[in-house]
C-alpha positions as CSV (number, residue, x, y, z in Angstrom):
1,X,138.0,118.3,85.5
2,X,135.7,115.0,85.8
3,X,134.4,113.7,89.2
4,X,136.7,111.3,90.5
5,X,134.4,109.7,93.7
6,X,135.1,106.0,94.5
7,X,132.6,103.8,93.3
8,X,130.8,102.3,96.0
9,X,130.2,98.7,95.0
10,X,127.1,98.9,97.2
11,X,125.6,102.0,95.7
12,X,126.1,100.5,92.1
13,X,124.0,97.3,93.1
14,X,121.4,99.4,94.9
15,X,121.1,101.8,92.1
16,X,120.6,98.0,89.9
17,X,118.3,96.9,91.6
18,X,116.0,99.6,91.6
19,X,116.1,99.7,87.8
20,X,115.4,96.0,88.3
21,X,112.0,96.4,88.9
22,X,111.1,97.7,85.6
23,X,113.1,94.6,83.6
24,X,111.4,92.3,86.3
25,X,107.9,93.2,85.8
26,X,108.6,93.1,82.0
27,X,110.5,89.8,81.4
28,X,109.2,87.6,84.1
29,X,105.6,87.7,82.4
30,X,107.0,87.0,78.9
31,X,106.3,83.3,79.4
32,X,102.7,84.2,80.6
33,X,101.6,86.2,77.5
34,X,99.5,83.5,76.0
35,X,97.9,82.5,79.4
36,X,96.7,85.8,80.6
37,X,95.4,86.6,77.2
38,X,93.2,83.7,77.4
39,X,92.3,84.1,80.9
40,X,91.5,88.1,79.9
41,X,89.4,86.4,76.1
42,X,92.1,88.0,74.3
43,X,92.1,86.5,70.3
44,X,94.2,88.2,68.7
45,X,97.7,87.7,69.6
46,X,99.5,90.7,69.0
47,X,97.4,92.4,71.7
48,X,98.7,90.3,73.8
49,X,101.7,92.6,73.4
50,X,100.4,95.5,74.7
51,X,100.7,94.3,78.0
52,X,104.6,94.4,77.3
53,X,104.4,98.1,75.6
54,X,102.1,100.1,77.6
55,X,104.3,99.6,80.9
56,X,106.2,101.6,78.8
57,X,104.0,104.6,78.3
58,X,103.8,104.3,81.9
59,X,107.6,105.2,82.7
60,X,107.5,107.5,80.2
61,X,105.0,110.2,81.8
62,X,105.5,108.7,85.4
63,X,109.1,110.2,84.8
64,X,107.7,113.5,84.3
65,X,106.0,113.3,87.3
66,X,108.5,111.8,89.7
67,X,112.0,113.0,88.3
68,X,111.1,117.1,88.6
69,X,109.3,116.3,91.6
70,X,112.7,115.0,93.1
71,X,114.9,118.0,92.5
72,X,112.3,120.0,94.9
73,X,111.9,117.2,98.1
74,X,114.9,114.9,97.4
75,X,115.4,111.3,95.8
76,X,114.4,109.3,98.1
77,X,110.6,110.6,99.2
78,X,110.2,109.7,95.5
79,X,111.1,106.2,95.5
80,X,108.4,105.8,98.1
81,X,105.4,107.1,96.5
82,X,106.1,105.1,93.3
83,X,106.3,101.9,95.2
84,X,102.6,102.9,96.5
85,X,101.4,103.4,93.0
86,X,103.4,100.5,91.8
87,X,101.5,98.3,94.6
88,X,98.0,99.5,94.1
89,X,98.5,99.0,90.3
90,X,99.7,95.5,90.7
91,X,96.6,94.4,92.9
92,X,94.2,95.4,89.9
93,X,96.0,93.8,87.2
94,X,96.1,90.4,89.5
95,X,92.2,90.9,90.6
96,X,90.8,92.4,87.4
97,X,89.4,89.9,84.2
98,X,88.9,92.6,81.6
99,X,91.9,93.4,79.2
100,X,91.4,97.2,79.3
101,X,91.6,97.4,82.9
102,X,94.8,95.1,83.0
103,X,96.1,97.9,80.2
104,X,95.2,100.4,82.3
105,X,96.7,98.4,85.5
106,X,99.8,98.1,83.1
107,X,100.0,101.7,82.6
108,X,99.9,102.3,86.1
109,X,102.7,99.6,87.5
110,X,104.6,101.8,84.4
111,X,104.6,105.5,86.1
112,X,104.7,104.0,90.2
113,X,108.2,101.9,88.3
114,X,109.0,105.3,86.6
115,X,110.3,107.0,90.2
116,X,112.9,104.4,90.6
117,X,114.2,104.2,87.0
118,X,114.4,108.1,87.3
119,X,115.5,108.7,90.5
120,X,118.4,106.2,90.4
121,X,119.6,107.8,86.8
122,X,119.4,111.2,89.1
123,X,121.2,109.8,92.1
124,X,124.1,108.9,89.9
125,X,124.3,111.9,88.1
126,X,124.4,113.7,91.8
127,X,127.2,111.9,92.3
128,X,129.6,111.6,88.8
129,X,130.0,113.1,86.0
130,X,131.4,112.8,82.7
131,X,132.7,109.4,81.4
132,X,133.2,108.2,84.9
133,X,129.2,109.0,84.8
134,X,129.1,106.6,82.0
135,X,131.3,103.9,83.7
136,X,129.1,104.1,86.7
137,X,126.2,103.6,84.3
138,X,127.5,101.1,82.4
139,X,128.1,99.3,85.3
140,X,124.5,99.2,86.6
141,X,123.0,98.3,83.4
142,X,125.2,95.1,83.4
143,X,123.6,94.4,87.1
144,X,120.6,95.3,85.7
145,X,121.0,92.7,82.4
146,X,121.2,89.9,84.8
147,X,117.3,90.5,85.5
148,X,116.3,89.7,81.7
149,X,118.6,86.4,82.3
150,X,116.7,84.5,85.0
151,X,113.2,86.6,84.8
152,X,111.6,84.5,82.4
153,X,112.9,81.3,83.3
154,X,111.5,82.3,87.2
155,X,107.9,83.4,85.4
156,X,108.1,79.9,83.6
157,X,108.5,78.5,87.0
158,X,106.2,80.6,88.3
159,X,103.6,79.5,86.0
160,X,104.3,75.9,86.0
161,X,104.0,76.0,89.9
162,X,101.3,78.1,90.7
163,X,99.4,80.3,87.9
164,X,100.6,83.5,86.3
165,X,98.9,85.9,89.4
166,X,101.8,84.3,90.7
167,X,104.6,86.5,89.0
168,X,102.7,89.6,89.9
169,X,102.8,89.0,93.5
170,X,106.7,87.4,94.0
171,X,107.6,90.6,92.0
172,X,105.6,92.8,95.1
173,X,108.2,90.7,97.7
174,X,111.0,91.5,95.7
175,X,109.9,95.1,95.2
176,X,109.6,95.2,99.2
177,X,112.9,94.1,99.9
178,X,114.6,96.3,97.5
179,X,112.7,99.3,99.2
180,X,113.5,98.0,102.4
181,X,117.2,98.0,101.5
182,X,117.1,101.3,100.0
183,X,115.4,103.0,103.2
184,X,118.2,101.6,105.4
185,X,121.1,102.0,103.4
186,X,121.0,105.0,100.6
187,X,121.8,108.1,102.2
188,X,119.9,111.1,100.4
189,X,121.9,112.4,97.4
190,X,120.4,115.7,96.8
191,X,121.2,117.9,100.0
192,X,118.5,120.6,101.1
193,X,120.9,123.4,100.0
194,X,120.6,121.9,96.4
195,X,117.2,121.6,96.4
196,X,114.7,123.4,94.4
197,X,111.5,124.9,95.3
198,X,108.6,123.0,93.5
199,X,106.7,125.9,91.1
200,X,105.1,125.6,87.7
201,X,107.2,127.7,86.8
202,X,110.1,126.5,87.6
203,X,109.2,123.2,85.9
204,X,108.5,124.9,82.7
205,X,111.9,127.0,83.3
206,X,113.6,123.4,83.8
207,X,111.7,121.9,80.7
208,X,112.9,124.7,78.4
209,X,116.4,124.5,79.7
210,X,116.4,121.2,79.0
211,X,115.8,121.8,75.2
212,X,118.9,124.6,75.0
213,X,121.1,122.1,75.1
214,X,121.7,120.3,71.7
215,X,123.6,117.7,73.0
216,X,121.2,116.6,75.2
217,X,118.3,116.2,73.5
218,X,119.7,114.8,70.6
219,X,120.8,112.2,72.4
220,X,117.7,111.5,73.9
221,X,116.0,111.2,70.4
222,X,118.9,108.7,69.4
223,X,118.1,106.7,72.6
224,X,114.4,106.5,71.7
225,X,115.2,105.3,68.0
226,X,117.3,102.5,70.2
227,X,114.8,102.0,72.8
228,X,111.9,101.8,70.6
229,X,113.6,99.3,68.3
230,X,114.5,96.6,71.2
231,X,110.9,97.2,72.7
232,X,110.1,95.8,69.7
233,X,112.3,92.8,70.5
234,X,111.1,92.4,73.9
235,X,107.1,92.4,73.3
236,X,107.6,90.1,70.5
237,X,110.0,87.5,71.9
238,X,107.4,85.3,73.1
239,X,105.8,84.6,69.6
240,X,109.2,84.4,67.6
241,X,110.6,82.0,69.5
242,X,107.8,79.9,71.0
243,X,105.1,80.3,68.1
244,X,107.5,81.1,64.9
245,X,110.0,78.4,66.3
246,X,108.0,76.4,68.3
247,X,110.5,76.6,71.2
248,X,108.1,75.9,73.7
249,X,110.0,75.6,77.5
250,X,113.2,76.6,75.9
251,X,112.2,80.3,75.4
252,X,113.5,81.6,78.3
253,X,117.1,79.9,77.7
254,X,117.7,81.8,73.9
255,X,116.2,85.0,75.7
256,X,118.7,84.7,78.6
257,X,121.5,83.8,76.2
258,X,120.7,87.3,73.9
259,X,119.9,89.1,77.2
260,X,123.7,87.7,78.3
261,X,125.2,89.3,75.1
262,X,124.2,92.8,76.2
263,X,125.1,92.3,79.7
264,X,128.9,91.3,78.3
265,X,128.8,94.4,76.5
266,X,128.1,96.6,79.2
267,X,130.8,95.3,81.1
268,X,133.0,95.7,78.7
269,X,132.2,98.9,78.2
270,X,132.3,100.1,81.7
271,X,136.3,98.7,81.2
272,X,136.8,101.0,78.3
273,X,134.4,103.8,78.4
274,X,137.1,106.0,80.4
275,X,140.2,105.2,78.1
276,X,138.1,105.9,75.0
277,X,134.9,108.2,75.3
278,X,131.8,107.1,75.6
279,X,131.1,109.2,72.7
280,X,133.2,107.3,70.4
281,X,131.8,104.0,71.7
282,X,128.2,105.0,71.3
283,X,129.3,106.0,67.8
284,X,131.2,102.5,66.3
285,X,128.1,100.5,68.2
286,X,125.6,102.3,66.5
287,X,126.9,101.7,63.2
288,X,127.8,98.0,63.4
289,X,124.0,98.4,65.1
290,X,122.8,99.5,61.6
291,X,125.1,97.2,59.3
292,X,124.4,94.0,61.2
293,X,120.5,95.2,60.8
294,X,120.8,95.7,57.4
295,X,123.0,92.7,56.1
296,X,120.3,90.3,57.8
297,X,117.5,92.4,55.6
298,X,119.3,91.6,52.3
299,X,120.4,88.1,52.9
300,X,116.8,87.0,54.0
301,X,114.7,90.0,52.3
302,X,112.6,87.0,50.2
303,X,113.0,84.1,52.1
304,X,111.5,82.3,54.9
305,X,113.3,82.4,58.8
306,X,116.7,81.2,58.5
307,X,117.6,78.2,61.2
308,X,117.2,79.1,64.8
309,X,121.0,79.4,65.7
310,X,121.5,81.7,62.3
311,X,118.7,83.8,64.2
312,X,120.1,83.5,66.9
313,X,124.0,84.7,65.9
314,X,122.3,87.9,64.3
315,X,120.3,88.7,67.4
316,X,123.7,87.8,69.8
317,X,125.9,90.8,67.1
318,X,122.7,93.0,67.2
319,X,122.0,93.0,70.9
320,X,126.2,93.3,72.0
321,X,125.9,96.8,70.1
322,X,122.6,97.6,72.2
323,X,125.0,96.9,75.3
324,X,127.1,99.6,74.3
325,X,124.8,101.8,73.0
326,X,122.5,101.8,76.2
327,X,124.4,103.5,79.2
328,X,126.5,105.5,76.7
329,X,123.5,107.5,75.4
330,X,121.9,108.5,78.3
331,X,125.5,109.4,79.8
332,X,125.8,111.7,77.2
333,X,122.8,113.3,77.1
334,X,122.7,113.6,80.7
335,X,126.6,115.1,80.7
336,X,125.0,119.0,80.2
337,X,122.4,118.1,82.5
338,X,124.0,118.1,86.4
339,X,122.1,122.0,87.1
340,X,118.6,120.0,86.5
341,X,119.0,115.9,87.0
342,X,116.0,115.3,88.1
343,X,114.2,117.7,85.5
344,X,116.6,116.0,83.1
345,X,116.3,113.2,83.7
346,X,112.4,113.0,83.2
347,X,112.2,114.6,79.6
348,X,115.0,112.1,78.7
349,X,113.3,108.9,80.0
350,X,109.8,110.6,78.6
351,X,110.5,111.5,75.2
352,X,112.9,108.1,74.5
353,X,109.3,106.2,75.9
354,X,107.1,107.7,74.6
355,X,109.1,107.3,71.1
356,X,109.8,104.0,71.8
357,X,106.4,102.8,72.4
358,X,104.2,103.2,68.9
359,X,108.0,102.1,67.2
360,X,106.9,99.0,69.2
361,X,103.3,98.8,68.4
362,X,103.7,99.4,65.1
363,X,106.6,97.2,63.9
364,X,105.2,94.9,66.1
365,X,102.2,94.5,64.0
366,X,103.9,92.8,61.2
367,X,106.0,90.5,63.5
368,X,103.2,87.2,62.8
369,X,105.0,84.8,60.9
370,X,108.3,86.3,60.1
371,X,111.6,88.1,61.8
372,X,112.3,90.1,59.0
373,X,109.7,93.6,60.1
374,X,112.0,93.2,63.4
375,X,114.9,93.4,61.7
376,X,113.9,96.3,59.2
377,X,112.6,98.2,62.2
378,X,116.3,97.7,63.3
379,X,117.9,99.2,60.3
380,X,115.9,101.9,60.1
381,X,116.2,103.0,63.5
382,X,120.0,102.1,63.1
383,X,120.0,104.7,60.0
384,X,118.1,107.7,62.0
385,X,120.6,107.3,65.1
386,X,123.3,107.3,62.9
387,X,122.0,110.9,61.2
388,X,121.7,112.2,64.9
389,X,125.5,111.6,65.0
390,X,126.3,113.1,61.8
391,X,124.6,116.1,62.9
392,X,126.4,116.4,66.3
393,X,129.7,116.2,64.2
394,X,128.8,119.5,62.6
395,X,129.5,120.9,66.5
396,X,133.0,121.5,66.1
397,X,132.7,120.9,70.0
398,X,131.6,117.4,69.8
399,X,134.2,115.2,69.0
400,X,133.1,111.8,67.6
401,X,135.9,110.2,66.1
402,X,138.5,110.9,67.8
403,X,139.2,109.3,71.4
């Protein structure tokens, strides 16, 4: 029988705002891209997005660090280290004038942000399971959409105002206040008599447990395929819509409007995720993900970029199936996961990263003057999450289609 705890509103908007941090330091520097690429001598513009993808690659092995590590001394010493990384990384990349070391900076803000992001997935998992798991989830990411709604428009501000040091250093307050809040009010989730002593050993026991269970990591290879193909999205934003469509100021409206669409379908999903499974959600989203994908590929495969609001209704359908797809595939492949959450999930935040981020870089790449690589990327990441699915249905445990 599922977990039936109350939801504590408070705890959801805690557990938000931690993962906050991540959307924050990505989307409020979107509108900066261009500046801090000249300010670094940067001439080639897709490098530019690097400083988008490599916060990635950050998270990804800062959760294999962090999320273990929590299981063995509890969440919440966790949270507090990162936040020192996360600070010390921020002070080079607003004091340093060389590209490589703002990559390196980058990478660094990536794996301090990496305890949050992990420990918060593991604080909810100590406290649901199931598809109550999921609704808890689902919930959070919808708090968490709302960052990638104002975020750019405050970097724009930000930039206008001041310069674009600016962001780096209003994201530090925020970051303070969120740790401030969490110190005072978030009891510890993982009690001392659940707690694991910290071995190498016991990590690699952890780690190979992790890979007995089918469910989970094919689940975390489905959310990579996802993960990898919105990266995409989000480290190319900047130059579809202010250099392919010449938006200008009004970038961080359409971004907020598409970043809206997968909030609403988080929340609606968090409504129906108990009465139907977030199994069988995960499954109809990722197909209309795929379909939607693939119908723009053949209507525009040999012409120019249709007219912004025709863009902009494909990317609105596209990203209300990544709102469904999000909280749902990590529920699931955390569901087999409670013995080991932390352990858990780590390799499921790594491996979804770390796939996500060459996806990024290389379909990237193509993204100059035209939409269309993004939306083949889509479809063909679409395609490979569907096969995952089809391969789980062999289980006669796992139950796909039917509520």
């Amino acid at each position: 029988m599922q977990k039936q705890k109350p939801i504590k509103r408070e705890f959801i908007a805690l557990m938000a705002a931690l993962m906050s941090l991540v959307a924050l330091s990505i989307d409020a520097m979107l509108p900066a891209l261009p500046e801090i690429g000249e300010y670094l001598g940067v001439t080639d513009l897709t490098k530019n997005q690097q400083l988008i993808t490599m916060i990635f690659l950050g998270l990804g092995f800062g959760q294999l660090i962090f999320g273990p590590l929590s299981d063995s001394f509890g969440r919440k010493l966790m949270v507090y280290f990162g936040f020192i990384i996360f600070v010390v990384a921020s002070i080079v990349c607003v004091t340093t004038k060389s590209f490589e070391l703002m990559i390196i900076g980058r990478v660094f803000q990536g794996i301090g942000l990496a305890s949050p992001r992990s420990v918060s997935i593991a604080m909810i998992r100590d406290s649901y399971s199931g598809d109550y798991m999921a609704k808890v989830l689902s919930i959070v990411v919808m708090f968490f959409i709302l960052i990638p709604v104002v975020a750019p428009a405050l970097g724009q501000v930000l930039l206008h105002l001041l310069n674009w040091k600016a962001i780096f250093n209003v994201n530090l307050i925020i970051s303070a206040i969120i740790l401030i809040w969490f110190w005072k009010r978030q009891p510890e989730t993982l009690s001392a008599a659940h707690r694991k002593p910290f071995s190498l050993k016991r990590y690699i026991t952890s780690a190979k447990d992790f890979f007995t269970h089918k469910a989970a990591v094919a689940f975390t290879l489905a959310s990579g395929f996802i993960s990898g193909s919105f990266m995409v999205y989000l480290s190319t934003s900047q130059q579809i819509f202010q250099d392919q469509y010449g938006l200008g100021d009004l970038f961080p409206y359409f971004f907020a409007i598409i970043a809206i669409a997968v909030g609403s379908a988080t929340y609606l999903n968090s409504r129906l995720v108990v009465q139907f499974g977030s199994m069988r959600i995960a499954y109809i989203a990722t197909l209309a993900y795929f379909l939607i994908s693939l119908l723009y590929v053949i209507i525009f495969y040999n012409s120019a970029n249709p007219n912004i609001y025709i863009l902009l209704a494909f990317f609105l359908f596209q990203f209300f199936a990544v709102g469904l797809l999000f909280g749902n595939l990590r529920a699931l492949a955390m569901e087999p996961l409670g013995h080991i959450a932390g352990m858990g999930s780590a390799i499921n935040g790594f491996i979804s990263t770390i796939m996500a981020v060459p996806i990024a870089n290389y379909i990237g790449s193509y993204v100059k003057t035209s939409v269309l690589p993004l939306f083949v990327g889509f479809s063909v990441f679409g395609l490979l999450t569907l096969l995952v699915f089809m391969y789980l249905q062999q289980d006669k445990n796992i139950k796909i289609t039917k509520a």
